[in-house]
SEROLO-52741 format. One record per atom (N, C-alpha, C): residue number from 1; residue in three letters; chain; x, z, y. Coordinates in nm, 3 decimals. Each point is the difference from the previous one (the first is absolute). Layout:
N
   gutor   koldren   nukol         X         Z         Y
     NUM       ALA       A         X         Z         Y
...
***
This chain:
154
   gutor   koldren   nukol         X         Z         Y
       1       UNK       A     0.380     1.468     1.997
       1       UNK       A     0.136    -0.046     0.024
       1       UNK       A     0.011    -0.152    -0.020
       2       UNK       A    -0.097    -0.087    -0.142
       2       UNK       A     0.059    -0.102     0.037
       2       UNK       A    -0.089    -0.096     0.065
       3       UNK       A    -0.100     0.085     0.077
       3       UNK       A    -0.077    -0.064     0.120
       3       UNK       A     0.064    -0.016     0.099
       4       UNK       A     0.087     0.104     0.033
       4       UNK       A     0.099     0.020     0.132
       4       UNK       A     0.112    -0.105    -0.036
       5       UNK       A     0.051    -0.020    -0.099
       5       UNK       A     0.069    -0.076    -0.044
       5       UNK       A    -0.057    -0.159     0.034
       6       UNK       A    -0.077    -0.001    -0.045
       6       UNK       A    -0.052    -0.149     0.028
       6       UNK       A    -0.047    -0.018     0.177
       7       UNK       A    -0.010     0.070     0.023
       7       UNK       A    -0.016     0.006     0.203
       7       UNK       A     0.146    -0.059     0.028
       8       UNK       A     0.075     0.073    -0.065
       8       UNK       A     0.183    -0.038     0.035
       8       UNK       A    -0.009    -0.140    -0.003
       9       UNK       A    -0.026    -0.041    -0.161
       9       UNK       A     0.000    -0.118    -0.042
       9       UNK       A    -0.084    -0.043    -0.056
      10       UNK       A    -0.084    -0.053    -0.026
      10       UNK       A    -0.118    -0.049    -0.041
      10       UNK       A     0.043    -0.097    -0.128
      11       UNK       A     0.122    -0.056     0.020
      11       UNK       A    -0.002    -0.086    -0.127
      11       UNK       A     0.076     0.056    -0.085
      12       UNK       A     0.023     0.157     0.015
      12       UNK       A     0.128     0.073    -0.113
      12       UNK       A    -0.100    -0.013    -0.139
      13       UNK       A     0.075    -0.034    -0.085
      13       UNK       A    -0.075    -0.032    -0.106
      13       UNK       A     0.004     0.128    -0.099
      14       UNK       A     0.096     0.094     0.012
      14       UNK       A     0.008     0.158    -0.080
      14       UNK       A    -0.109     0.090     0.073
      15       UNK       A    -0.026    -0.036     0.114
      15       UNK       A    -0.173     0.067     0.083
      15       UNK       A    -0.077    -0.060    -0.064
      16       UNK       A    -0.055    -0.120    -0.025
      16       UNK       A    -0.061    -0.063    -0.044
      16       UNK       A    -0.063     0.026    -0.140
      17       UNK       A     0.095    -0.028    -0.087
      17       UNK       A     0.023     0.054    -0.123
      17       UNK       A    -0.009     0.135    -0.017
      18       UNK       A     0.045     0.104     0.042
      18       UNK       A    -0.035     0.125    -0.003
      18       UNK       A    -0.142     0.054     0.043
      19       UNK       A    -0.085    -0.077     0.117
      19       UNK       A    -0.054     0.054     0.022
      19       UNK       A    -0.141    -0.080    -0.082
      20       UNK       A     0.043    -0.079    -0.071
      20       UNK       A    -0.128    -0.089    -0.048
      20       UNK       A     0.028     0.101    -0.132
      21       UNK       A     0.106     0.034    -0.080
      21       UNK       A     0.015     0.069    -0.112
      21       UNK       A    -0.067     0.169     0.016
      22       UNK       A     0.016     0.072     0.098
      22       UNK       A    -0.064     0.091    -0.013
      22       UNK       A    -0.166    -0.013     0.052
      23       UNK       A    -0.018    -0.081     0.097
      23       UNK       A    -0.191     0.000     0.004
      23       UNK       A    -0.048    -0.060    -0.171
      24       UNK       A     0.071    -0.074    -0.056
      24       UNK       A    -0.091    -0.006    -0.123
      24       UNK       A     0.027     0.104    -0.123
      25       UNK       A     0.134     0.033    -0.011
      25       UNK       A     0.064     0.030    -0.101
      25       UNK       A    -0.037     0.219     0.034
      26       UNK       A    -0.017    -0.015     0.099
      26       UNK       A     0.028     0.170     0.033
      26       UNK       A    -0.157     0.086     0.065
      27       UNK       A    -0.006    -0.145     0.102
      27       UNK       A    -0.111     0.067     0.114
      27       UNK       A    -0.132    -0.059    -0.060
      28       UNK       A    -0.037    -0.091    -0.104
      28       UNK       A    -0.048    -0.133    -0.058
      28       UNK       A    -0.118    -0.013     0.131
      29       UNK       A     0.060    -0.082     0.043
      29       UNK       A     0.004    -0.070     0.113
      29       UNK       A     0.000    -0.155    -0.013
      30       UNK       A    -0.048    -0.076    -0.115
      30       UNK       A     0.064    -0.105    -0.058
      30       UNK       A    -0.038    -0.157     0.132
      31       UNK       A    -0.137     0.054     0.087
      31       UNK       A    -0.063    -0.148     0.070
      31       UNK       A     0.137     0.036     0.122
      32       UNK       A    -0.013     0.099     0.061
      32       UNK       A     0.149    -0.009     0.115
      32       UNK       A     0.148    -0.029    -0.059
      33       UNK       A     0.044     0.068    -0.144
      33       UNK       A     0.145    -0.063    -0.030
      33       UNK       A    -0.031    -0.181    -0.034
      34       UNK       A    -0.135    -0.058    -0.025
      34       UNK       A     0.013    -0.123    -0.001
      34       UNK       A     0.027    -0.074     0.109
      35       UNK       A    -0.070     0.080     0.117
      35       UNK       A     0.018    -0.060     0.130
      35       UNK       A     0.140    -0.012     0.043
      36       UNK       A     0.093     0.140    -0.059
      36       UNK       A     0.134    -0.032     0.058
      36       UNK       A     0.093    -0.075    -0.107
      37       UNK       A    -0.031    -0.065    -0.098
      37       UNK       A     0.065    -0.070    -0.079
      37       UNK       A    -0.079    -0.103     0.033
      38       UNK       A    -0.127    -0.054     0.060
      38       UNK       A     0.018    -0.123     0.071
      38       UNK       A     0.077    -0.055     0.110
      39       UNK       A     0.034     0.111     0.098
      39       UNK       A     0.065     0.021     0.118
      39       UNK       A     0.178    -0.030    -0.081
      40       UNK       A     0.023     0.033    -0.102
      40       UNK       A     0.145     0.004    -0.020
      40       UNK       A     0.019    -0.156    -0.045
      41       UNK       A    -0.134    -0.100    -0.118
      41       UNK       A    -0.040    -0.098    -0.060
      41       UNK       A     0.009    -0.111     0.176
      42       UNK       A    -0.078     0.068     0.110
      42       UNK       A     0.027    -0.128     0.112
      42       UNK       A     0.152     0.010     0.065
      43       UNK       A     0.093     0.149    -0.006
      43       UNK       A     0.140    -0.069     0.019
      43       UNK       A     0.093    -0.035    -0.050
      44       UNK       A    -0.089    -0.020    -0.149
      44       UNK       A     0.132    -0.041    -0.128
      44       UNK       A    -0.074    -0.055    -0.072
      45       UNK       A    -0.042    -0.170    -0.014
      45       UNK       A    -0.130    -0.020    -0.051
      45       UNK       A     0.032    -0.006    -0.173
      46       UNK       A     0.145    -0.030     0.001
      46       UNK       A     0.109    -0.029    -0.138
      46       UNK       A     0.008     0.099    -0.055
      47       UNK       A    -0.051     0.161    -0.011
      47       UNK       A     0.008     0.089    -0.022
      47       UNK       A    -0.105     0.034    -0.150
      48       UNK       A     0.087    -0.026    -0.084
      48       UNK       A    -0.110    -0.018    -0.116
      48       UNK       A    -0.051     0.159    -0.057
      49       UNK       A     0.123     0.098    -0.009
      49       UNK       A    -0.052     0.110    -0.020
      49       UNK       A    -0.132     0.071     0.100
      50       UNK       A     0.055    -0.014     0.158
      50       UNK       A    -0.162     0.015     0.048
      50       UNK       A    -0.108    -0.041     0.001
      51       UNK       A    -0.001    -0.110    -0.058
      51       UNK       A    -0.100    -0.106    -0.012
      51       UNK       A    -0.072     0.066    -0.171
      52       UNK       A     0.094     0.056    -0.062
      52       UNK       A    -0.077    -0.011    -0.158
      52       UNK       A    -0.029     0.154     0.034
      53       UNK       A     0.079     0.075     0.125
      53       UNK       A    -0.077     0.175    -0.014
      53       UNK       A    -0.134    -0.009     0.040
      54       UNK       A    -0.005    -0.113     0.098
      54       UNK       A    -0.158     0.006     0.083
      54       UNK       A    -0.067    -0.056    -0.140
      55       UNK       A     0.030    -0.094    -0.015
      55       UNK       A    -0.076    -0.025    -0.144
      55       UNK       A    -0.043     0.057    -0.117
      56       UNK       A     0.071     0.133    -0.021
      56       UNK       A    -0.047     0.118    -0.095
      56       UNK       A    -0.074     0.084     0.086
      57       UNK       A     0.002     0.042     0.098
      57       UNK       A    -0.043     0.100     0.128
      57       UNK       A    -0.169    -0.084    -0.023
      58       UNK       A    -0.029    -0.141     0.029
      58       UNK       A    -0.112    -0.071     0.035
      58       UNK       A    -0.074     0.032    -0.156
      59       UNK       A     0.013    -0.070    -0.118
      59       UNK       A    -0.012     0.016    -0.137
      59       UNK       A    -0.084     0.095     0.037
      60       UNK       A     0.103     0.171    -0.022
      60       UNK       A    -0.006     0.103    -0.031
      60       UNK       A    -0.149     0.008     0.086
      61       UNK       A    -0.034    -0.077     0.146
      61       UNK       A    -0.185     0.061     0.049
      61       UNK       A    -0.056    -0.115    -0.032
      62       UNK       A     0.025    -0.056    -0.126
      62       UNK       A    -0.103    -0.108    -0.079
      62       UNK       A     0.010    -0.153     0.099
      63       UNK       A     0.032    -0.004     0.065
      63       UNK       A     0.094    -0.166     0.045
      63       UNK       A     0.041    -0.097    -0.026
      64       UNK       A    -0.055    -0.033    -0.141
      64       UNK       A     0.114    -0.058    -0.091
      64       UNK       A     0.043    -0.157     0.099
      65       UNK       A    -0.121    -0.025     0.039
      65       UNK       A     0.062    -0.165     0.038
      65       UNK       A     0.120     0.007     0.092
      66       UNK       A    -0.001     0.102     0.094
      66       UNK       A     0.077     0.022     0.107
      66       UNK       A     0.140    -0.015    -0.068
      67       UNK       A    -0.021     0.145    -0.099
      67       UNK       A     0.153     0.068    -0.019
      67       UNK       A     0.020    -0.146    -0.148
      68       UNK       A    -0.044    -0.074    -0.029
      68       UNK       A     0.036    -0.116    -0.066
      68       UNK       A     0.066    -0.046     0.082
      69       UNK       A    -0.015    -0.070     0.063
      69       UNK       A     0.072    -0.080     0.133
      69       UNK       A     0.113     0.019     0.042
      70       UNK       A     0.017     0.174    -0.002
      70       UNK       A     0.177     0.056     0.051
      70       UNK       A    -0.005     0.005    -0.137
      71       UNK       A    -0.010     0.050    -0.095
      71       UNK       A     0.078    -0.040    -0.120
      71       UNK       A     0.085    -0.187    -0.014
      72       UNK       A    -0.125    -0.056     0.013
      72       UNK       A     0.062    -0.139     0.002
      72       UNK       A     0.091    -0.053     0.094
      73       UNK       A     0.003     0.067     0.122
      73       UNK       A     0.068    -0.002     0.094
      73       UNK       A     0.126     0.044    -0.044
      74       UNK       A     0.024     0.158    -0.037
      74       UNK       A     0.102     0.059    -0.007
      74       UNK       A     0.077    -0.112    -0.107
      75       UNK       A    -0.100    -0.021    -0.088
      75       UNK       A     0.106    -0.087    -0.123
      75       UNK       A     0.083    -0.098     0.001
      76       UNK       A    -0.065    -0.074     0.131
      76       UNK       A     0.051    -0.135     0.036
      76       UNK       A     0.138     0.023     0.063
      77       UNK       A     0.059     0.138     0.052
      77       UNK       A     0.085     0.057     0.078
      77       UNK       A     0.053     0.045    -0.035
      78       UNK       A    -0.012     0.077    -0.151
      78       UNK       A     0.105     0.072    -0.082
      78       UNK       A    -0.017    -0.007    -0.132
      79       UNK       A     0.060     0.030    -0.128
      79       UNK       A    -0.001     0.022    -0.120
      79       UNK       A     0.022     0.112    -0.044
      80       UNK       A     0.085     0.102     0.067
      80       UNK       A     0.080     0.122    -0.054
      80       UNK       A    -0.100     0.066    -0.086
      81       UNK       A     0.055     0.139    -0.059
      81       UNK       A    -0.068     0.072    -0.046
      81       UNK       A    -0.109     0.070     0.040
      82       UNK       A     0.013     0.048     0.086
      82       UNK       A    -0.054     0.086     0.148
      82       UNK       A    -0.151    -0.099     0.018
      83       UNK       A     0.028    -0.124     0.041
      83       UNK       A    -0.104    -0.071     0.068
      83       UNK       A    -0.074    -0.038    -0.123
      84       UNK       A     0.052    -0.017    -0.119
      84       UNK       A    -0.122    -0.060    -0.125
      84       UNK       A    -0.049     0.100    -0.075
      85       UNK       A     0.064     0.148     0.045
      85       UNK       A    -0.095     0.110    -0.053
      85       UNK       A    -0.087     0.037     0.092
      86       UNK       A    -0.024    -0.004     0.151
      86       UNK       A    -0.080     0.042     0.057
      86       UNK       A    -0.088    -0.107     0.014
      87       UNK       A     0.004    -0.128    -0.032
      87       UNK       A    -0.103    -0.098    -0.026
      87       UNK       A    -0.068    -0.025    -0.110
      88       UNK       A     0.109     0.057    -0.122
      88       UNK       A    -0.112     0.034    -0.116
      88       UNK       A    -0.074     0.105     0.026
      89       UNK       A    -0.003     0.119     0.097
      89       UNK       A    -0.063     0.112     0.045
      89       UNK       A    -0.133    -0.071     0.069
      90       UNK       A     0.029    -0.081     0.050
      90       UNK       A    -0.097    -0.058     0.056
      90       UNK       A    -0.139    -0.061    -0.056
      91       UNK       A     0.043    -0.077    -0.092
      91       UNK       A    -0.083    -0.021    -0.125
      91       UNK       A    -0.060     0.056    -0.080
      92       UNK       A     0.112     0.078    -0.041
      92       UNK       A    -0.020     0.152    -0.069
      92       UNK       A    -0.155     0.053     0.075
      93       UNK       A    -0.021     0.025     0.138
      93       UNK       A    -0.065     0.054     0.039
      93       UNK       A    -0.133    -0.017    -0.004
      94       UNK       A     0.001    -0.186    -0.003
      94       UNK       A    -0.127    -0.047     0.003
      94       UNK       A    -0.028    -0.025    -0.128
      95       UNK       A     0.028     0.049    -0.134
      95       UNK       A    -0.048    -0.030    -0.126
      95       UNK       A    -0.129     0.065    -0.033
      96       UNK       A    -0.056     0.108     0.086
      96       UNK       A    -0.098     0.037    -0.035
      96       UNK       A    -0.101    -0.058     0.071
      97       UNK       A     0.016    -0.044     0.081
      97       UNK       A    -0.097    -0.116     0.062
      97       UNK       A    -0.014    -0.123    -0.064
      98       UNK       A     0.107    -0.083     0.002
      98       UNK       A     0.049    -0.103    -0.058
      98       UNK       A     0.103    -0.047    -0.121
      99       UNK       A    -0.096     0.008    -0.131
      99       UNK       A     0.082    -0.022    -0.147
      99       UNK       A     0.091    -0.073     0.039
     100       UNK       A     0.006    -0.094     0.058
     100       UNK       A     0.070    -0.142     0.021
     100       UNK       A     0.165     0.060     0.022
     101       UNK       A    -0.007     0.103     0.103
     101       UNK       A     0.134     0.016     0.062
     101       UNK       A     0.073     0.064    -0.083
     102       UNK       A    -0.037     0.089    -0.142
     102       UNK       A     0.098    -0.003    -0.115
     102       UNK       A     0.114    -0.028    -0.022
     103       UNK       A    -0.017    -0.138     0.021
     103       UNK       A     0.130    -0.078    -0.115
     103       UNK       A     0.082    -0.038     0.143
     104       UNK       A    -0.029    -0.012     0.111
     104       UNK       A     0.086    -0.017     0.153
     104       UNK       A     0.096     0.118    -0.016
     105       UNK       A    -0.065     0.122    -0.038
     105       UNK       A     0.062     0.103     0.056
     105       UNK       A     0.053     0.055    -0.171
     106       UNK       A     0.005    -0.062    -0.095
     106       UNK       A     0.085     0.039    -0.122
     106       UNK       A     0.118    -0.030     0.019
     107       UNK       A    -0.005    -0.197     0.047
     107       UNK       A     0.126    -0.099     0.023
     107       UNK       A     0.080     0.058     0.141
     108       UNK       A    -0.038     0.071     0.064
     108       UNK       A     0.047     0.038     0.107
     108       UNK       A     0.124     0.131    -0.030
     109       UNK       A    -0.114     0.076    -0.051
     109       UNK       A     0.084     0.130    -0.080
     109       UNK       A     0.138    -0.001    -0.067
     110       UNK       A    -0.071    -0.124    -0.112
     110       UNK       A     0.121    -0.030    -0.124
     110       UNK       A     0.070    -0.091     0.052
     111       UNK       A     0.020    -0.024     0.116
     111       UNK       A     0.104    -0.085     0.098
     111       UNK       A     0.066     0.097     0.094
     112       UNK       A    -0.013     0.114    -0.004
     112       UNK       A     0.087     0.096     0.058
     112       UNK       A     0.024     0.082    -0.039
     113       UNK       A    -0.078     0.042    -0.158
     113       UNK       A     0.085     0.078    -0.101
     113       UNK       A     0.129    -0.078    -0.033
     114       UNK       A    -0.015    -0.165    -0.022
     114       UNK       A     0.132    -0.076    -0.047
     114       UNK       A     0.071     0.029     0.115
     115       UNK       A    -0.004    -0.045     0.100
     115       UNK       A     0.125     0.058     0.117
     115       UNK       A     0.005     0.120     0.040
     116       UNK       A    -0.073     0.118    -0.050
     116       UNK       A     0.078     0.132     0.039
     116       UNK       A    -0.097     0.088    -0.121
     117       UNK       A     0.072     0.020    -0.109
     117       UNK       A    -0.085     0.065    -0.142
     117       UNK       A    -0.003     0.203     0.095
     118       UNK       A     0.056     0.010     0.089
     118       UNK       A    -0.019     0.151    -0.037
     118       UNK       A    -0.134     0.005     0.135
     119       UNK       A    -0.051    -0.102     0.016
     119       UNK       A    -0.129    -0.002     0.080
     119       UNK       A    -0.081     0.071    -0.081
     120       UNK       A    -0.026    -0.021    -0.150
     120       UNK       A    -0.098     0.073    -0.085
     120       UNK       A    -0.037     0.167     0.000
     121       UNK       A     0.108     0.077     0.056
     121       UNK       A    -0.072     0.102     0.020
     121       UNK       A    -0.087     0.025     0.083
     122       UNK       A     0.012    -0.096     0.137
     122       UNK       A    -0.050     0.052     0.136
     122       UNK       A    -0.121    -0.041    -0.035
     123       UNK       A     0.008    -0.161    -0.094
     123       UNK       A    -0.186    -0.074     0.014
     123       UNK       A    -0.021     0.077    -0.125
     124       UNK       A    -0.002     0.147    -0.111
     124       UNK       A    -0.053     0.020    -0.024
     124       UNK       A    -0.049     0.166     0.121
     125       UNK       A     0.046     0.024     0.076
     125       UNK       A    -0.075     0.116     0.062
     125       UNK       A    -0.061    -0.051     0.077
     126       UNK       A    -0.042    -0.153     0.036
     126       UNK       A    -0.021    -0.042     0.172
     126       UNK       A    -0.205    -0.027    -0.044
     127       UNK       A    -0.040     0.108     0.066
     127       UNK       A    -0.122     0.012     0.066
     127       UNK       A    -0.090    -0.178    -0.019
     128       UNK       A     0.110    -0.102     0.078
     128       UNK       A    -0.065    -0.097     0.002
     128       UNK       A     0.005    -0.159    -0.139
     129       UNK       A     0.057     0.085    -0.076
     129       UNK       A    -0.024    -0.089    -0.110
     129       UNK       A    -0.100     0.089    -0.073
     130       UNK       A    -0.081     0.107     0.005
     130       UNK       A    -0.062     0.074    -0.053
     130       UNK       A    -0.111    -0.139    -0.102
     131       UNK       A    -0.052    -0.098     0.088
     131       UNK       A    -0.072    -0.130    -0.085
     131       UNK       A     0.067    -0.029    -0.181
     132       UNK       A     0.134     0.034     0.025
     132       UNK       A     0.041    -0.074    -0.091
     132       UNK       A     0.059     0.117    -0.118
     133       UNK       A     0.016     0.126    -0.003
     133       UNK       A    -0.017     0.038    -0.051
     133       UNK       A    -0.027     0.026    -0.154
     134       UNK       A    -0.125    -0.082    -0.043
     134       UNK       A    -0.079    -0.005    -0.134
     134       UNK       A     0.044    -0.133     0.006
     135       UNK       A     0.089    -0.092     0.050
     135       UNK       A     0.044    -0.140    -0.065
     135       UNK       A     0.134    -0.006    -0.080
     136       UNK       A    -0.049    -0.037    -0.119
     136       UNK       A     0.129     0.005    -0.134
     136       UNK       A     0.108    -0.064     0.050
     137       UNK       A    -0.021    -0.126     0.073
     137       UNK       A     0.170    -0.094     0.071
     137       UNK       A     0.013     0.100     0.077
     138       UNK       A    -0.070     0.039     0.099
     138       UNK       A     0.112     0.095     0.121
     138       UNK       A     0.039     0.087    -0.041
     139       UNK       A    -0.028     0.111    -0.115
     139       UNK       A     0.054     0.074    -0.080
     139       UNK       A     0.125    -0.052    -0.104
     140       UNK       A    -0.014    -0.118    -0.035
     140       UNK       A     0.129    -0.032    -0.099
     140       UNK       A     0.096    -0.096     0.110
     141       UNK       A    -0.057     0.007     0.069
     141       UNK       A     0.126    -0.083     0.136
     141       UNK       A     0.054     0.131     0.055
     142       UNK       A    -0.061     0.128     0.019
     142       UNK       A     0.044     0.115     0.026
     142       UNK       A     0.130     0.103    -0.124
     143       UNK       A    -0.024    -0.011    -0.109
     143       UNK       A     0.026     0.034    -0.105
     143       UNK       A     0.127    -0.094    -0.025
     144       UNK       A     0.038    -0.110     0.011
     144       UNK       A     0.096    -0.131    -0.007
     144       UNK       A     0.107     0.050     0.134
     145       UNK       A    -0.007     0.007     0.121
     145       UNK       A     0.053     0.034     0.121
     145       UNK       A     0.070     0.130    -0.040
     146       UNK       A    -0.066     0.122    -0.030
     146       UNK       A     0.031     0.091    -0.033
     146       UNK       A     0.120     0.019    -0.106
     147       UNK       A     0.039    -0.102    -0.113
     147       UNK       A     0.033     0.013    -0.107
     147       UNK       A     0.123    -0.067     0.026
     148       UNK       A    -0.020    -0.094     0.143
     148       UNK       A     0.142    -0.085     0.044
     148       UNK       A     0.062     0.081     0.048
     149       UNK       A    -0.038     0.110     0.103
     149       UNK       A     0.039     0.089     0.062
     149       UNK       A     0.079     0.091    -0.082
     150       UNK       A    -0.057     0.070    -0.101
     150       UNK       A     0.072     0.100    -0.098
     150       UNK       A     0.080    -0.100    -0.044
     151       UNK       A     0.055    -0.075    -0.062
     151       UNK       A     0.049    -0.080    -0.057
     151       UNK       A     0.112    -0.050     0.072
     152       UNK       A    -0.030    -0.037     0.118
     152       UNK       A     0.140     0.003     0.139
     152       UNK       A     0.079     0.118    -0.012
     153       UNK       A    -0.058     0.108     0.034
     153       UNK       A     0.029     0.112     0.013
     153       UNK       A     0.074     0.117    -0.146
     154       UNK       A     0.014    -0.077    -0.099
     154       UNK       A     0.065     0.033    -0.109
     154       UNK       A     0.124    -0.080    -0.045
***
């Protein structure tokens, strides 16, 4: 459907997005949903969230330089919550390759736990911070978020 969809329109960006979200997320399909989140990246080049999904999508088949690049890309284009957790994902990813990317992807994290604290549940179930895990800051930056949250919420 949102192949047929994109025949309609090619630049609908909910085809796009949908269909790059289920080849990785459903069908794991991850080298073709990159291809169509490049395809969505050449008609919206300002598009920081597609830019930082291809960038976890790339990571995730060991890429790091690539999916660095749309991380750095995406960053230059946005700040939100959304875009500096899936770029600390990014980092996140390459820590087992590369010690270095650690502390990129701590400051990234604890920059979108401060702008959205109830992020902490999702980055503790998410598959792709699995690196960080056994690290005491991403655990007490996790534990801190959490405690703002209850604490709002009372």
């Amino acid at each position: 459907d949102f192949r047929a969809a994109l025949e309609v329109n090619p630049a609908s960006l909910p085809a796009l997005g949908n269909l790059a979200h289920v080849l990785s997320e459903r069908l794991m399909r991850p080298e073709e949903a990159a291809e169509y989140l490049g395809r969505w990246i050449e008609q919206y080049p300002d598009d920081a969230v597609a830019r930082g999904s291809r960038g976890v999508l790339l990571a995730r088949r060991g890429r790091h330089d690539e999916a660095a690049q749309d991380a750095e890309a995406a960053l230059l284009r946005s700040s939100v919550p959304f875009v500096l957790y899936q770029c600390g994902c990014i980092h996140a990813l390459a820590v087992r390759d590369r010690e270095a990317a650690r502390e990129p992807a701590r400051k990234l994290l604890a920059r979108a736990l401060r702008d959205q604290p109830s992020l902490h549940a999702e980055m503790r179930a998410d598959a792709d911070l699995a690196n960080l895990r056994d690290d005491a800051t991403f655990e007490r930056m996790l534990r801190a978020a959490q405690t703002l949250v209850e604490a709002a919420g009372k």
